[in-house]
N, C-alpha and C positions, 0 to 999 in steps of 0.2 A: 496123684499129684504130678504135674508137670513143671520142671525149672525150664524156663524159657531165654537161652542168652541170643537176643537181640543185638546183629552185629550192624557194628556201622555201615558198614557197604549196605548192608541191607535196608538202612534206613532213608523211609521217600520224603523226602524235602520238597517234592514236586506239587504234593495233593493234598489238601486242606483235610483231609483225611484218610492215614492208611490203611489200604486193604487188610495187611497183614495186622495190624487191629483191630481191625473190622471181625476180622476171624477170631482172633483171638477173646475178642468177647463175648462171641456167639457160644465159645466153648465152655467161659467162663458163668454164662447165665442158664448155661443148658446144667451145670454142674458142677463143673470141672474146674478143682483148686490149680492156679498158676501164678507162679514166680516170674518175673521178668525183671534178667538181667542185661543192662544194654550195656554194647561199646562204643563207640563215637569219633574211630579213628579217620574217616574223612572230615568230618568234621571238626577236628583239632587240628586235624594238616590246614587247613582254609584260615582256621584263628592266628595260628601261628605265622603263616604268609602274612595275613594281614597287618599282623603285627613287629613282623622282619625277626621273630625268633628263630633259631634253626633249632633244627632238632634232628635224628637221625634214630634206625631200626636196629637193634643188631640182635639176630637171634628172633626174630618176632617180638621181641617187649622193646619200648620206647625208653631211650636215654632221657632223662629224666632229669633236668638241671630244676636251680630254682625259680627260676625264670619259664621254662616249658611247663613246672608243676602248676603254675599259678595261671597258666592258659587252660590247662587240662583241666584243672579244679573248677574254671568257672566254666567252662564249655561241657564237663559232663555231667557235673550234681546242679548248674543251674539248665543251660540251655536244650540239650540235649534229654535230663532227666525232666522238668518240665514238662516239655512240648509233647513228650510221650503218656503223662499221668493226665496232661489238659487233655488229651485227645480220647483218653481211656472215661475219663469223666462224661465227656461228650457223647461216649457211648453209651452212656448209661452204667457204667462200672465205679464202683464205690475204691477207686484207687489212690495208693499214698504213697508217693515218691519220699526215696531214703538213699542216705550214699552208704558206704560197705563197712563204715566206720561207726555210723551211729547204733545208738541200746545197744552195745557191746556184742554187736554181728561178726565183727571182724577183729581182732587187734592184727597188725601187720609189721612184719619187721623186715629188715634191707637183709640180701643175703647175699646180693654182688654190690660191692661199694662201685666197682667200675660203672653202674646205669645209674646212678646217683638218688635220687628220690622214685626209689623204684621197689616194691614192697612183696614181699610171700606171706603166706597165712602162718599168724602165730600160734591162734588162737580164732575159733568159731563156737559162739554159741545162738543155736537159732529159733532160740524163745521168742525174740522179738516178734519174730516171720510168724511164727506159730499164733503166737496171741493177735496179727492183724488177721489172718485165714480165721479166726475162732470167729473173729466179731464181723466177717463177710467181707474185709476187706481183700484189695489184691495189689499187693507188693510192688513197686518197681525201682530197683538198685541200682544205682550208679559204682563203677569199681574204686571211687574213691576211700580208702581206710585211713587208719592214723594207729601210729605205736602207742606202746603203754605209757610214753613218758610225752603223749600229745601233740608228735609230729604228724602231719598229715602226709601223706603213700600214694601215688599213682600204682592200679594197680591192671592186671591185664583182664580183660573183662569173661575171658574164657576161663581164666584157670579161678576165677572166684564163683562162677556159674557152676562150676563143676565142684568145689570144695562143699557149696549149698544144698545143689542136687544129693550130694552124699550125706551130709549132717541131717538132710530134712528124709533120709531115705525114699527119694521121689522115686515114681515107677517108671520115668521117663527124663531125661535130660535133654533136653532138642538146642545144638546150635546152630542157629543160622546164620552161613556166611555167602561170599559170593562163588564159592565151586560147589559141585555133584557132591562132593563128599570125601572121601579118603582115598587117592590116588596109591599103587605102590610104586610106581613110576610115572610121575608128575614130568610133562604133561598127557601122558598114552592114555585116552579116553577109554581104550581096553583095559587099562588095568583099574578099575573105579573098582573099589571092593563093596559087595552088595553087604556080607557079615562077617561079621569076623570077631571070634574070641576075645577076651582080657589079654590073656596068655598072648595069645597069637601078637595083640596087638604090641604087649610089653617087649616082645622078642624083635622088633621091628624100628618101634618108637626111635630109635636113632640116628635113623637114617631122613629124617622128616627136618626139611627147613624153613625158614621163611616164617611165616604167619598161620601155617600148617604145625606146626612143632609144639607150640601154647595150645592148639586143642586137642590133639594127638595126649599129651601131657595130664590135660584138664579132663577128658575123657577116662584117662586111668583113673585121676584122684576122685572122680565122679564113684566111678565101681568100687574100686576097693577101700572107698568110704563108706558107703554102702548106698549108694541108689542101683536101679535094677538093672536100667540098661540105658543107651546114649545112641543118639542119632546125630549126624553130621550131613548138611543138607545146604544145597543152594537156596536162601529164602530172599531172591530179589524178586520171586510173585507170590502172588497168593495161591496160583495153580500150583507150584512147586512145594509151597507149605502145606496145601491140604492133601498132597502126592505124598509129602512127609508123616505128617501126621496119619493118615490110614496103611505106612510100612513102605509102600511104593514105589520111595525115591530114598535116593541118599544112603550114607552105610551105618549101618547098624552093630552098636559093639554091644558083646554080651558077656555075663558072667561065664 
């Protein structure tokens, strides 16, 4: 099984149909059980401009007022999660868009009040996932969750791909974003690490900023939840995804 986090950079707004779907289905009818979880973070900067919200990063996860939730909410469990399930249909893929909250996937609770409607995992249970895999289908999540007491949670789409990948003990984790992979000295193209330990990477994990930091993070909770292992890859082509997926490209974390 592969959890597939679908990053926003990475998503083509350009082509009525994408590559990097295109692939994704080929793997999917050849065989091969997949998860896809998307982020949408260009795509909420666009909504929110358009709509004169501000909003601002800190840390990689997005401040989270209730004004920004209410853009995010309909830009990633409708717009976002949609256009990706129509395109999968289109392919011939028997797929069903879900956000991170519904059949009790997620419960999520706030763990810094300072980013405000801003959620960590409370609770995962991934029956839901399991029972659409049973009956052929193929999943696609938006990181929207909600707490036990039915607030709804912006969440960051790495570290819920990665909480999944572990609960569902996938043999593969793939995130695709827009760099090679896990820099130790960001930006030194020499230092792009091709493999690298749990260990290795938990002894490190600190030193990581930015929008790097949430999958550095997500990567852990992946492994030592128990999926097998996690790739971190640039996925804005399809040559680059299918470099990833046969090992080729991008860095590889392992138990």
């Amino acid at each position: 099984m592969i959890v597939f986090k679908y990053g926003g950079h990475a998503i083509s707004e350009e082509l009525k149909v994408d590559p990097i779907l295109a692939y994704l289905a080929d793997l999917i009818k050849s065989g091969e059980n997949i998860v896809i979880v998307h982020g949408g973070g260009p795509q909420i900067n666009r909504e929110l401009e358009i709509h004169g919200v501000k909003s601002e990063m800190v840390k990689g996860l997005r401040k989270t007022s209730t004004q920004v939730y209410e853009v995010v909410a309909r830009t990633l469990s409708g717009e976002v999660l949609r256009n990706l399930t129509n395109q999968l249909v289109g392919l011939g893929i028997n797929a069903v868009g879900i956000s991170a909250g519904d059949g009790n996937l997620i419960r999520a609770k706030v763990t810094d009040s300072s980013l405000g409607l801003v959620g960590d995992v409370e609770s995962i249970d991934v029956s839901v996932i399991q029972n659409f895999i049973d009956q052929g289908l193929t999943p696609v999540i938006s990181p929207i969750s909600v707490t036990r007491e039915g607030v709804g949670l912006n969440m960051n789409a790495d570290l819920v791909a990665g909480a999944i990948g572990g609960a569902l003990g996938a043999e593969l984790v793939m995130f695709s974003t827009d760099v090679s992979g896990i820099y130790r000295n960001w930006p030194e193209e020499s230092s792009l690490i091709g493999e690298i330990s749990l260990s290795e990477l938990q002894s490190i994990a600190e030193g990581f900023e930015g929008g790097m930091s949430p999958k550095v993070n997500a990567a852990i909770t992946a492994i030592t939840s128990g999926a097998k292992s996690v790739r971190i890859f640039d996925g804005t082509s399809v040559e680059n995804l299918r470099a990833a997926h046969s090992g080729k490209s991008g860095t590889l974390v392992v138990s």
